[in-house]
C-alpha positions in Angstrom: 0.0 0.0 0.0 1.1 3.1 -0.8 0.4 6.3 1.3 2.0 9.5 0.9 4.6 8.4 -1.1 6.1 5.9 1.1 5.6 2.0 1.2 3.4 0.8 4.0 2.9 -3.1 4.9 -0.7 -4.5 3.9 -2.6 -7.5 5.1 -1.6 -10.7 3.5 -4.1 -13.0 3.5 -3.8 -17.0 2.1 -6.4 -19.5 1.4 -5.8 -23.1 0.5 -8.1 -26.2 -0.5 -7.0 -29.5 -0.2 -6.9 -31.7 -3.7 -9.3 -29.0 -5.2 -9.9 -25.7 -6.8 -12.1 -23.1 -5.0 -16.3 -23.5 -5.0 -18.3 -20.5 -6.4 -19.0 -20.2 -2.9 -15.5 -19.8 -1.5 -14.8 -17.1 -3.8 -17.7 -15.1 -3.6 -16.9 -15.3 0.2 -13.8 -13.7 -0.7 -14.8 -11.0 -2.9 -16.9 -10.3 -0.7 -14.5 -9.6 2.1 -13.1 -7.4 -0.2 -16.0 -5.2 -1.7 -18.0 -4.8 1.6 -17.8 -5.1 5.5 -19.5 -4.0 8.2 -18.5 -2.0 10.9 -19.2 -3.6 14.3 -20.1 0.1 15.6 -22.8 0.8 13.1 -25.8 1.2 14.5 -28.3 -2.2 14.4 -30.6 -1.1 12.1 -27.4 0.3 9.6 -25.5 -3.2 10.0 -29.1 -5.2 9.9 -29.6 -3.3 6.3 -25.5 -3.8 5.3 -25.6 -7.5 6.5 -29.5 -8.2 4.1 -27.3 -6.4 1.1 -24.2 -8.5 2.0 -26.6 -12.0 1.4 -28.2 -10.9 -1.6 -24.6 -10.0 -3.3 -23.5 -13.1 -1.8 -26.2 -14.8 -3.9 -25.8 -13.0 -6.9 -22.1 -13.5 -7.2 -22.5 -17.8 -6.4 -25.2 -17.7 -9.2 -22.8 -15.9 -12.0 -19.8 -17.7 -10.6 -21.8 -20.8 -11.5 -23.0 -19.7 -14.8 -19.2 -18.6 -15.6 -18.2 -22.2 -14.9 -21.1 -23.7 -17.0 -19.7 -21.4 -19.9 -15.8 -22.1 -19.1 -16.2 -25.9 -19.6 -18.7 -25.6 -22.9 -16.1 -23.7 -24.2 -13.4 -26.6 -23.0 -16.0 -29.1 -24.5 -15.8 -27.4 -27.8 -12.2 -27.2 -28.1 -11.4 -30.3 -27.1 -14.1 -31.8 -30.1 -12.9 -29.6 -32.6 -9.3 -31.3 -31.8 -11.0 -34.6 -32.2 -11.1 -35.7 -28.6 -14.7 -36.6 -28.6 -14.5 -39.1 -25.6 -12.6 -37.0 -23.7 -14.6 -33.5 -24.2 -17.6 -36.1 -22.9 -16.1 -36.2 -19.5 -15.8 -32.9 -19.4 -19.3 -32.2 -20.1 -20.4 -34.7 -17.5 -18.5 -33.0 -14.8 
């Protein structure tokens, strides 16, 4: 981070998964974390309405993280046919 001209240390943050890639889920969580929070001193009905916004983004992100996924392996799936692995862009589409 940079702040008045001079280097300051951030916040490093690391997430792993164990023999997988990330869920739609996962990384909406952490987009999330990084487009909105809510300050433990709002006032209830101010973090009520932040926390009801906070779902329903949460919600649309998952859906359009699952439609991206959809559209990344039908793309995979047609590669892989137009290089004349038919069996194999199968599997893909079965995933």
């Amino acid at each position: 981070m940079v702040e008045g001209g001079k280097i300051s240390p951030g916040i490093v943050e690391i997430q792993t998964t164990n023999h997988r890639g990330f869920t739609p889920e996962e990384v909406a969580e952490r987009c999330l974390s990084k487009l909105l929070s809510v300050s433990d001193t709002a006032p209830p009905a101010i973090k009520e309405q932040a926390n009801a916004y906070k779902d329903h983004m949460r919600a649309v992100l998952v859906f359009y993280m699952k439609e991206a996924v959809k559209s990344d392996r039908t793309t995979v799936y047609n590669a892989l046919c137009d290089a004349g692995q038919k069996d194999l862009a199968e599997l893909i589409r079965r995933l």
